[in-house]
C-alpha positions as CSV (number, residue, x, y, z in Angstrom):
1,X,-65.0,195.6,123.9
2,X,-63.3,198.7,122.5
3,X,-59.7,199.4,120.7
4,X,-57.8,202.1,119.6
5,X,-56.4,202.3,116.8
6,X,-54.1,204.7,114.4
7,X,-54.7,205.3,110.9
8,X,-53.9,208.2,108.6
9,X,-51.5,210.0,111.4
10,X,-54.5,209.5,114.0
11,X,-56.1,207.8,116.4
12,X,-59.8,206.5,117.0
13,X,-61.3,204.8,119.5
14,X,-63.4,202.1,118.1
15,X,-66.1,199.6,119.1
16,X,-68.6,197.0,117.6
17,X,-71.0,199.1,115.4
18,X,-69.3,202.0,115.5
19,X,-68.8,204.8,112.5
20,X,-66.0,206.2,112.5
21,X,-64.5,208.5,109.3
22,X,-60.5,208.4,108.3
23,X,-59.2,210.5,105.6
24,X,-57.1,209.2,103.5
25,X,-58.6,205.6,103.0
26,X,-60.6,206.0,99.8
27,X,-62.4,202.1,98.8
28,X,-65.2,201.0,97.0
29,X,-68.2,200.8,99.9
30,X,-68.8,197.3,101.1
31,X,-64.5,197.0,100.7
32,X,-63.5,195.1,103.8
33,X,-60.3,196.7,105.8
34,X,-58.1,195.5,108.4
35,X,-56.2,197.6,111.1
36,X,-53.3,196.5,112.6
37,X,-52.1,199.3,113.9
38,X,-53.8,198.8,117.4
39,X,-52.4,200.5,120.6
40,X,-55.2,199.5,122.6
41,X,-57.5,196.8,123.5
42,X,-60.5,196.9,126.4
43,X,-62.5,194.4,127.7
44,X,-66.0,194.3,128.9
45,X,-64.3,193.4,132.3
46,X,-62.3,196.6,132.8
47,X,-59.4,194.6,131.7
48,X,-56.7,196.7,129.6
49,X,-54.0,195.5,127.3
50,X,-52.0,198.7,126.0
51,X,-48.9,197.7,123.4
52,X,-45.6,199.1,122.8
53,X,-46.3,200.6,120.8
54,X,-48.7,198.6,119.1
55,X,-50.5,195.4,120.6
56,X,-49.1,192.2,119.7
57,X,-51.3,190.3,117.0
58,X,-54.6,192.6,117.8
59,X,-56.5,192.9,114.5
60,X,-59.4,195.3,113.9
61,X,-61.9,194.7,111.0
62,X,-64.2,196.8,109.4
63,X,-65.9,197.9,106.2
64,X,-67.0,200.7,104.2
């Protein structure tokens, strides 16, 4: 499963596990953030769901 997603003006592809670095978004480490802001979501299958612009109720989490 991967998403992308658009924070600070840009966009990352993200996945389980993954590090990614977004100006910007200064919190205390171990802060937990959310991303709603998600213009793509892919399945393990192949399977794409791409929103317009954003996809409907598609949450990524992460933390610092």
């Amino acid at each position: 499963m991967f998403a992308i997603i658009q924070a600070s003006g840009r966009q990352f592809r993200v996945e389980p596990g993954a590090v990614i670095e977004i100006n910007g978004h200064a919190h205390d480490v171990g802060a937990e953030l959310a991303f709603e802001e998600v213009l793509i979501v892919g399945q393990d299958a192949g399977e794409l769901t791409a929103g317009a612009p954003f996809v409907s109720g598609a949450k990524v989490l992460g933390v610092v």
